[in-house]
MIDODREN-893206 format. One record per residue: y, z, x of N, C-alpha, C in turn; residue in three letters. Coordinates in steps of 0.001 Angstrom, whole numbers, padded with zeros to 6 digits, always signed. Last residue first. Example, Ala and Ser with C-alpha at 12.3 -4.5 7.8 and 13.67 -1.06 7.14 Angstrom:
2
-002250+007080+012850-001060+007140+013670+000030+007870+012900Ser -005690+007800+013190-004500+007800+012300-003300+007800+013200Ala 
This chain:
139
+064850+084762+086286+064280+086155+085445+063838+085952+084834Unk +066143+082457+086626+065045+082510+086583+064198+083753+086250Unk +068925+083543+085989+068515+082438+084854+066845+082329+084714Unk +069227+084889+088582+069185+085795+086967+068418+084545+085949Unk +068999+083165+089984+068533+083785+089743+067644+084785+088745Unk +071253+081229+089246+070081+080760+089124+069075+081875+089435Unk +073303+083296+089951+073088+083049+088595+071958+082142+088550Unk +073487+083402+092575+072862+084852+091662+072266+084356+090184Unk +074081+080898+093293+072777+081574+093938+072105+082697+092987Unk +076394+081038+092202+075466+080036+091274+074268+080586+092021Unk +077772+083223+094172+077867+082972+092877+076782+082357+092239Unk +077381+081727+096731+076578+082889+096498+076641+083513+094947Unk +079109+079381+096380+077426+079318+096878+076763+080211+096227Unk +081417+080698+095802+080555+079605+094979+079278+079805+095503Unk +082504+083493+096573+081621+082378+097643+080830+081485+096140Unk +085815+083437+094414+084441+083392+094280+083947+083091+095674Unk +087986+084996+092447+088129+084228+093872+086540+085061+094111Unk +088447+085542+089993+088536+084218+090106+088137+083676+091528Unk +088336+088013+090041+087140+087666+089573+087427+086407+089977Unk +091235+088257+089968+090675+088787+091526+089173+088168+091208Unk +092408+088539+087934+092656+087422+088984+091512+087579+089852Unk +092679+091278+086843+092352+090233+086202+091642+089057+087160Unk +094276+092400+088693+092849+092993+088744+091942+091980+088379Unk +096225+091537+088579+096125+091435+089591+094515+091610+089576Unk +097013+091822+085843+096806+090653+086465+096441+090134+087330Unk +097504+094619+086126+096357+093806+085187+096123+092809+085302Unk +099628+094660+087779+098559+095278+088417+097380+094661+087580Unk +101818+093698+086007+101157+093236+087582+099685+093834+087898Unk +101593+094786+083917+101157+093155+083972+101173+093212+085569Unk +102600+097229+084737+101259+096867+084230+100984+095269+083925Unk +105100+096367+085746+104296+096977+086408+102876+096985+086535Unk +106577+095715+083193+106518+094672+084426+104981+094815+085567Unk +105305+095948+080088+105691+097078+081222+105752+095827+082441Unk +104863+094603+077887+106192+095395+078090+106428+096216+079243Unk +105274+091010+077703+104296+092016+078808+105592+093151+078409Unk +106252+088072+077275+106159+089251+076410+105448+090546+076519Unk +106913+087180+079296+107947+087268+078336+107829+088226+077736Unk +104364+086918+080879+105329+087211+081435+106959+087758+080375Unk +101760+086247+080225+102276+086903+079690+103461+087599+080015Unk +101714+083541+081843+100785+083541+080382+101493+084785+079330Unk +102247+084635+084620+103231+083356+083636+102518+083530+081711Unk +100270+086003+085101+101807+086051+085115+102540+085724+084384Unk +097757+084085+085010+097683+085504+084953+099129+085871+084245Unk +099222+082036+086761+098534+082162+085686+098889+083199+085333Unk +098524+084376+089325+100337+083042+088833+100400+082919+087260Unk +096469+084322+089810+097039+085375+089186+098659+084707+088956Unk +095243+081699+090402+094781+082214+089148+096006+083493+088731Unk +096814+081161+092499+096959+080200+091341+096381+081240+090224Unk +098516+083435+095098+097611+082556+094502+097785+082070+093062Unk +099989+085543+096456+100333+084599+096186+099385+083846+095612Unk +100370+088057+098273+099264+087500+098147+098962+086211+097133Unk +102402+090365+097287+101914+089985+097781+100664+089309+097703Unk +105481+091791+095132+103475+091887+095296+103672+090795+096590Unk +108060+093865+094056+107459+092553+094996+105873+092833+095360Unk +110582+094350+091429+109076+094241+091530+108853+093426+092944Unk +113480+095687+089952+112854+094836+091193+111569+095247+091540Unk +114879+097757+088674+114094+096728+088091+113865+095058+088937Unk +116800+098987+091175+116395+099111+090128+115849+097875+089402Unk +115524+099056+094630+116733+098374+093548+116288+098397+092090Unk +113876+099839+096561+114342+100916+095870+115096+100105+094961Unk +113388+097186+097487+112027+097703+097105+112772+098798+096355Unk +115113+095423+099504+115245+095763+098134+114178+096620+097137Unk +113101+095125+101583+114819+096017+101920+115449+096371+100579Unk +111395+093561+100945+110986+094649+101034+112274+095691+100969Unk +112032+091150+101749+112568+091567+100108+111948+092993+099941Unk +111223+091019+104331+112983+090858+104048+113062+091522+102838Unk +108702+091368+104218+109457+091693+105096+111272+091868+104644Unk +107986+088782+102924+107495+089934+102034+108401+091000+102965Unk +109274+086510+105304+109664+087028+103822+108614+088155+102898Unk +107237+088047+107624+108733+087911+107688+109484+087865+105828Unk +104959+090180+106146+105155+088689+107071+106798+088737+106749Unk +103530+091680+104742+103772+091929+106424+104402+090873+107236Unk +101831+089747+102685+101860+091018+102729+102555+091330+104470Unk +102308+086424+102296+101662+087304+102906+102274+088493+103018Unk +104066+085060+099931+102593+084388+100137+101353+085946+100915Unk +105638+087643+096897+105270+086384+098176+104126+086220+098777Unk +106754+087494+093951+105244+087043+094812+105546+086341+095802Unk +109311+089311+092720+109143+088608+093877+107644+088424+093847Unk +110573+089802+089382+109544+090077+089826+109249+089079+091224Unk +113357+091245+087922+113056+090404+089203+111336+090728+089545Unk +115195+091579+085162+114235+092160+085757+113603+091196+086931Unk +118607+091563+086205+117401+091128+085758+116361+091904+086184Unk +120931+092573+087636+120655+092778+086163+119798+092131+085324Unk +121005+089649+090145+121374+091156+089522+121185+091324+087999Unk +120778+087046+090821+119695+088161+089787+120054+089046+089492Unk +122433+087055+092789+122345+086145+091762+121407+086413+090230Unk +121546+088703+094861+122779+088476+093846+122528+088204+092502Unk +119019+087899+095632+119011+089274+094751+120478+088991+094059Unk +119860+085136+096510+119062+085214+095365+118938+086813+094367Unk +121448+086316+098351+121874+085188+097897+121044+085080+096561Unk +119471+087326+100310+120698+088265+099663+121130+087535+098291Unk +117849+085877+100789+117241+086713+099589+118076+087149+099299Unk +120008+084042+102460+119021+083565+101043+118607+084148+100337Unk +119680+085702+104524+121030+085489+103587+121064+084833+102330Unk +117590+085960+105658+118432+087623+105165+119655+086775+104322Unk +117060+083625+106574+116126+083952+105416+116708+085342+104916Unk +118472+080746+107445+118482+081856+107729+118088+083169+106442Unk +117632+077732+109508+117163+078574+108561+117479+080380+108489Unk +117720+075459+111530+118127+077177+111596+118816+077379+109904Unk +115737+073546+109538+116410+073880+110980+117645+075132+110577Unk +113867+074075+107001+115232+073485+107146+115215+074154+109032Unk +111967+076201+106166+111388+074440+105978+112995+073242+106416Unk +111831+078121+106002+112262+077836+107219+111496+076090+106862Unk +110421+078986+102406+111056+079652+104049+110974+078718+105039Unk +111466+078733+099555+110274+077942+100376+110964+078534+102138Unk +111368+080336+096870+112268+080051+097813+110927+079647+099037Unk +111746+079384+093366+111055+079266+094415+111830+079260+095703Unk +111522+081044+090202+112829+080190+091118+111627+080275+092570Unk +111442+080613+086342+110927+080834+088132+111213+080323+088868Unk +112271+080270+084267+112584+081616+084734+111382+081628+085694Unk +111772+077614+083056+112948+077731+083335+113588+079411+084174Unk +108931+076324+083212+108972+077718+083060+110466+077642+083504Unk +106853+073618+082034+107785+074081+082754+107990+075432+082415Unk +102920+074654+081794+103765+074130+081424+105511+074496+082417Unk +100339+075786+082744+101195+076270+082052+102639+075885+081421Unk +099905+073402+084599+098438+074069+083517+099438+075197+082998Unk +101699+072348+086095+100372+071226+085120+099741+071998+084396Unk +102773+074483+086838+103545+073730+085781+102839+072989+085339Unk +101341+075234+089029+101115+075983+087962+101743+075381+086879Unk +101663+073116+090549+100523+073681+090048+100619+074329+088772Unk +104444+073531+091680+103601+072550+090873+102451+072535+090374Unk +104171+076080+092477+104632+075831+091127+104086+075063+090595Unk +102769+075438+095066+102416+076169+093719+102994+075836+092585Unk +105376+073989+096130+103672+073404+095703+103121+073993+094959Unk +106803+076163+096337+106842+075232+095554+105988+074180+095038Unk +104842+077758+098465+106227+078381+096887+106247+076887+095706Unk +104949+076372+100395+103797+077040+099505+104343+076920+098350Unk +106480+075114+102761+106572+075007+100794+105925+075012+099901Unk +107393+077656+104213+107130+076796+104372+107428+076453+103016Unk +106431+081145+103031+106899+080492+104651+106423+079022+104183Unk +108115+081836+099687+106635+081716+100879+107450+081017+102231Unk +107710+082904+096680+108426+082731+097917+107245+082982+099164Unk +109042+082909+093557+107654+082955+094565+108230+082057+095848Unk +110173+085085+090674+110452+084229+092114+109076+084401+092969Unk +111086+085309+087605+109875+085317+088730+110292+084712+089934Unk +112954+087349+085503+113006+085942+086511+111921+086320+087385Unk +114367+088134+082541+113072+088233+083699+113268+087155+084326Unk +116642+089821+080738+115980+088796+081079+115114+089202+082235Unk +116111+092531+078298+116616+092163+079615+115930+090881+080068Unk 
């Protein structure tokens, strides 16, 4: 079954990311970005409709930016649709994470959550990080 990633955010998170992520993983022809209310009356129930269409009979994995927020909100209405995934919390390392094994991951579910877990080491207080480790170094 094909896979499509979509990352979707208020504004043009979504797509700025990408760009990101396309310098260090390369193009990805199976991720679609929907950037929210970045247009004058903007209407965001008819766009995800517009995009779940259009996906039908894919596996759909949604990352949007915030957990509770108007778009994680909307694609939430699809949460029972068969082989439809939506996380929250949007960042670079677990994008990564995603994309690295996205084709060939056999469970959608478990690459999320392993990725998720994965990722999470990435988000550091630097300070208090190299603080420990000059520590330890001075042991």
């Amino acid at each position: 079954m094909e896979r499509k990633l979509v990352l979707a955010s208020h504004g043009k998170f979504a797509s700025g990311i990408l760009s990101s992520l396309e310098l260090i993983c390369g193009k990805n022809s199976n991720i679609i970005t929907l950037d929210a209310y970045v247009k004058a009356n903007y209407d965001l129930a008819s766009e995800v409709e517009k995009l779940m269409r259009e996906n039908r009979g894919k596996e759909l994995i949604v990352i949007t930016d915030i957990f509770g927020g108007s778009v994680n909100n909307e694609f939430l209405k699809y949460i029972y649709t068969p082989d439809f995934y939506l996380a929250s919390g949007m960042n670079l390392p677990w994008l990564i994470e995603i994309v690295t094994q996205f084709t060939t991951a056999k469970s959608i579910p478990g690459l999320i959550k392993d990725s998720l877990n994965n990722s999470k080491e990435m988000i550091q207080f630097c300070n208090e990080t190299i603080h420990k480790e000059s520590e330890e170094e001075d042991f």
